[in-house]
Structures are given as C-alpha cells and as structure tokens.
C-alpha positions as CSV (number, residue, x, y, z in Angstrom):
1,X,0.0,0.0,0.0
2,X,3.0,2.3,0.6
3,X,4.6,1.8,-2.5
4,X,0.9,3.0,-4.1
5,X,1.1,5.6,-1.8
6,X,4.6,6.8,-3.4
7,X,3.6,6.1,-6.9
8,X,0.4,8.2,-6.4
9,X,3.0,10.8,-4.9
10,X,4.8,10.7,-7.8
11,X,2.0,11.0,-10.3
12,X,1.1,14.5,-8.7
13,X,4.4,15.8,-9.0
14,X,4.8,15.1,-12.4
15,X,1.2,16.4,-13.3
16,X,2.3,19.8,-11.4
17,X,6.0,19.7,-13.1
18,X,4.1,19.0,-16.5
19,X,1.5,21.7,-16.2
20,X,3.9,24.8,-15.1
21,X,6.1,23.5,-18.6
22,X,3.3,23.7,-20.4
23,X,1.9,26.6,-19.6
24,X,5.8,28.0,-19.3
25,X,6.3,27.1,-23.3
26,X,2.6,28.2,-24.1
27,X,3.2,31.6,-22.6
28,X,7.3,32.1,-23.6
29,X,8.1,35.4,-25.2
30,X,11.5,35.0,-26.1
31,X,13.5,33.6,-29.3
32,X,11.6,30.4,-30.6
33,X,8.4,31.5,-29.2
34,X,6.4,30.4,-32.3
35,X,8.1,27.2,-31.8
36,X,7.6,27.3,-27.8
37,X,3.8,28.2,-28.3
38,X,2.8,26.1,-30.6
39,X,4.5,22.9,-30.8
40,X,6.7,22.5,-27.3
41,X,3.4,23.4,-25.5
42,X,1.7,20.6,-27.3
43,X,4.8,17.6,-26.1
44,X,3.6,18.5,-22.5
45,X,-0.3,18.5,-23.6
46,X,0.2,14.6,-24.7
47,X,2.3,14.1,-21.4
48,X,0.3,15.8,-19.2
49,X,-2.7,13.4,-20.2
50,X,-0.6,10.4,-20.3
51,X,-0.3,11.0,-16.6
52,X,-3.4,11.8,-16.2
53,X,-5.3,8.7,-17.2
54,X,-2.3,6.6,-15.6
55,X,-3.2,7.7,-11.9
56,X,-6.4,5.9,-12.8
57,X,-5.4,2.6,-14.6
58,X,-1.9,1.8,-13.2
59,X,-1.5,-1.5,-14.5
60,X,1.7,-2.8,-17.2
61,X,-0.7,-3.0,-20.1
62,X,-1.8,0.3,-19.5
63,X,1.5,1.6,-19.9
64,X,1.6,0.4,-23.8
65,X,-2.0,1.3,-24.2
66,X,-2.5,5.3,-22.2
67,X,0.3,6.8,-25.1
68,X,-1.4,5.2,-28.2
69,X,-5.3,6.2,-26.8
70,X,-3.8,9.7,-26.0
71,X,-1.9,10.0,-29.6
72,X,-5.4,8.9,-31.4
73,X,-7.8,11.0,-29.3
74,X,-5.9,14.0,-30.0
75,X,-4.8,13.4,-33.5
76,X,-9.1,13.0,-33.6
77,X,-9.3,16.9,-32.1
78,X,-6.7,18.3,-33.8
79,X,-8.6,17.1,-37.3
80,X,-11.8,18.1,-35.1
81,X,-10.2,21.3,-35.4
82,X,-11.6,21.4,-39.3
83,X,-14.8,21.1,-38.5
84,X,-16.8,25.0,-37.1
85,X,-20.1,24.2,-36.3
86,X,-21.7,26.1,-33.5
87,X,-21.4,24.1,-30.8
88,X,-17.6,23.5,-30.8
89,X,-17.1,27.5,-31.5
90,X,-18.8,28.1,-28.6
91,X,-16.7,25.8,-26.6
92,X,-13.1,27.0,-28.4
93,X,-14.2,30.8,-27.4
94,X,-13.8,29.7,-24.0
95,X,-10.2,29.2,-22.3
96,X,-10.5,26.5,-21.1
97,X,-12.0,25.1,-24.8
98,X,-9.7,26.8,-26.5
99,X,-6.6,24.9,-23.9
100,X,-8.7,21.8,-24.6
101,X,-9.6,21.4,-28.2
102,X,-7.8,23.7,-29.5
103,X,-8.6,27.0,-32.3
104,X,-6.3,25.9,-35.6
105,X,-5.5,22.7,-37.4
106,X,-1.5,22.3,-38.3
107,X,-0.2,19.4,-39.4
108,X,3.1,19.7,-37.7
109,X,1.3,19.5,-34.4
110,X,1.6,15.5,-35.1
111,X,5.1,15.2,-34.6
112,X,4.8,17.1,-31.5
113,X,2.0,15.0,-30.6
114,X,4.2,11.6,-31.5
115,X,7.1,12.9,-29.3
116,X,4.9,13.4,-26.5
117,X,3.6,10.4,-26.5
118,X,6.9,8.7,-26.4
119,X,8.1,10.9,-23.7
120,X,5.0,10.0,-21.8
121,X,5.4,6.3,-22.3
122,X,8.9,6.6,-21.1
123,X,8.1,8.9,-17.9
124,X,5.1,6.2,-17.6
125,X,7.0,3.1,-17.6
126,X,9.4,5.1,-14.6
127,X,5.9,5.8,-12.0
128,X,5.3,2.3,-12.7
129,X,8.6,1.4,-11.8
130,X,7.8,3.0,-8.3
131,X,4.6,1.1,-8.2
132,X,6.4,-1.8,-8.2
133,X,9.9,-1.1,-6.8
134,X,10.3,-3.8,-4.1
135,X,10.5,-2.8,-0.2
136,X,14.0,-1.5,1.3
C-alpha cells in the first residue's frame, strides 16, 4: 500500500512539473516562441494526459495502451479542429475550450504530438517502476 502511496505521490508531482512546462512554453516570449507556443506546449499537452489517465489505470498494459489512446484522441481533435459548427465555437471561445480542443489545425502538431507520447510512455514506464519497486 506504501509503494501505491509513493507512486500516487509521484504521479502528482509530475502532473504539477508538466502543467507549469506547459503553460511556461505556451506563454514564452522569447527567441523560438512560435516554436515554444505552438508545438513545445503541445509535447507537455500529450504528457500531461498520459499522466493523467495513468493515476487511474496503473497497471503494465496500461503503460503500452495510455500513449497510443492519448496519440489517437488527439490526432481525432486536432482534425476536429476542421470542423466549425456552432457548438464547438462556442466551446473553443472559451479558455479552457480553446486549452482543450484547440482553435487551428497544423499538421506539424503531429510530430509534437508523437514525441509526447513517447516521452509519456517513457516517464510512464518510470511511475510504474515505483509502483512496483520492491520494499527497502
């Protein structure tokens, strides 16, 4: 139960670490901020829910599975990102719509979203190394 404990620990800490970067790159003024903005903000979005759904299914196949269902559910909004009816304008004029769905399709918002799903897989397969680190 300790070691859960620790894991669950863990899990917050990266969630808070992973949130400040993000919002860090998605506010960054300086040289590279197009970059910073736009794509280095979206590596952290792809981590950040990788850790998300992980403090809720903490088992070894959900290690494989949590990067691939995050990679395909936002590679779904960011072509969602096409589509303007009503409803979903509504939503993106909000801040918290706009974080979450985002305003403007770009294709090079894949890669971004690749690498951060590989960076989330690798930082996932570390909590559940914790999870099941044996006792001291």
């Amino acid at each position: 139960m300790l070691r859960n404990r620790n894991q669950t620990i863990f899990i917050i800490l990266s969630l808070l670490i992973v949130v400040a970067m993000g919002f860090l790159f998605k506010y960054y003024t300086g040289t590279g901020q197009q970059w910073f903005n736009n794509y280095g903000a979206a590596i952290f979005y792809e981590i950040f829910w990788c850790l998300f759904v992980f403090w809720f299914f903490r088992n070894r196949a959900a290690v494989q599975q949590i990067p691939l269902i995050v990679f395909v559910i936002t590679c779904i909004l960011e072509f969602l990102q096409l589509w303007h009816p009503p409803l979903l304008e509504a939503i993106r004029a909000t801040l918290i719509g706009k974080w979450l769905l985002g305003t403007t399709f770009a294709w090079w918002d894949f890669p971004h979203y690749l690498l951060g799903c590989i960076l989330g897989w690798l930082w996932l397969r570390q909590l559940q190394g914790i999870g099941n680190a044996k006792k001291s």
